[in-house]
C-alpha positions as CSV (number, residue, x, y, z in Angstrom):
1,X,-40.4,-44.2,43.5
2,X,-38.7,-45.1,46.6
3,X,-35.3,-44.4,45.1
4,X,-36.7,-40.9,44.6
5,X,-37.8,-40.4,47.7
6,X,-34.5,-41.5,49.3
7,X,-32.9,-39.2,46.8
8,X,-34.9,-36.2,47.9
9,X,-32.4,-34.9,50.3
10,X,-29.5,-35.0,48.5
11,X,-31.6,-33.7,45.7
12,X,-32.9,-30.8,48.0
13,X,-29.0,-29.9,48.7
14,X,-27.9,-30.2,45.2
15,X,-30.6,-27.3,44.3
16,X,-29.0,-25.3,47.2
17,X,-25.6,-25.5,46.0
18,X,-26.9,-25.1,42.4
19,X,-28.4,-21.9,43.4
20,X,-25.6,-20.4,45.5
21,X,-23.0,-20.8,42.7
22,X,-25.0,-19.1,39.5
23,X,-26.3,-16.7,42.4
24,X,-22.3,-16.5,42.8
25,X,-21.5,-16.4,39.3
26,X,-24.0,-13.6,38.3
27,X,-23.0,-11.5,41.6
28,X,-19.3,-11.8,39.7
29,X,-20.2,-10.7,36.5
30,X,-22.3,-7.8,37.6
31,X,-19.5,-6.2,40.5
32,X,-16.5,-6.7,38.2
33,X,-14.1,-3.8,37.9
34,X,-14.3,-3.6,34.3
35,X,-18.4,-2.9,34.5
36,X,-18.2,0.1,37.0
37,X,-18.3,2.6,33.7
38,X,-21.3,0.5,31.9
39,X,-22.9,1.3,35.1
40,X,-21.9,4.6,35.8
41,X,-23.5,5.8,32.9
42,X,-26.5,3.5,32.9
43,X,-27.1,5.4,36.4
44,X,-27.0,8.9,34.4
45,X,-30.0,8.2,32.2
46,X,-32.9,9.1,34.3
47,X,-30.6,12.8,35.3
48,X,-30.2,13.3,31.3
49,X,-32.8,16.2,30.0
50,X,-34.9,15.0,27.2
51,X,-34.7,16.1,23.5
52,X,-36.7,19.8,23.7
53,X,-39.9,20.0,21.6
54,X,-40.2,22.2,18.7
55,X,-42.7,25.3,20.2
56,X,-46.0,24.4,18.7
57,X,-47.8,26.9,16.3
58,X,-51.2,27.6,17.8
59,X,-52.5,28.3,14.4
60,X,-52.2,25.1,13.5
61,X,-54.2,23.7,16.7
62,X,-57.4,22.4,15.8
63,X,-60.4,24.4,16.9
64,X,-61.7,24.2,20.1
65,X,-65.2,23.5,20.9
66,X,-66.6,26.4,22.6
67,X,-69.2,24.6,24.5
């Protein structure tokens, strides 16, 4: 136990450093050049119209309740 403890703040840095570098890595993979189209179009979805219904026949609608 006290070898843990007197490990704890090298430890503690070693998690820092851990972090920073997949933070890093990830950051890397995301911004590269080759991704800007994947993203370009990924940022078009929510401007894209959806599919148009087919007009519904309000003959076939089920009878409303006149109350």
């Amino acid at each position: 136990m006290d070898m843990l403890v007197a490990l704890y703040p090298t430890l503690k840095a070693l998690w820092v450093v851990c972090f920073l570098l997949v933070f890093l890595a990830m950051l890397w993979l995301v911004m590269r050049p080759s991704r800007k189209r994947d993203f370009e179009r990924a940022g078009l979805i929510p401007l894209l119209d959806d599919r148009p219904e087919a007009p519904r026949d309000p003959s076939s609608a089920p009878p409303r309740d006149p109350a």
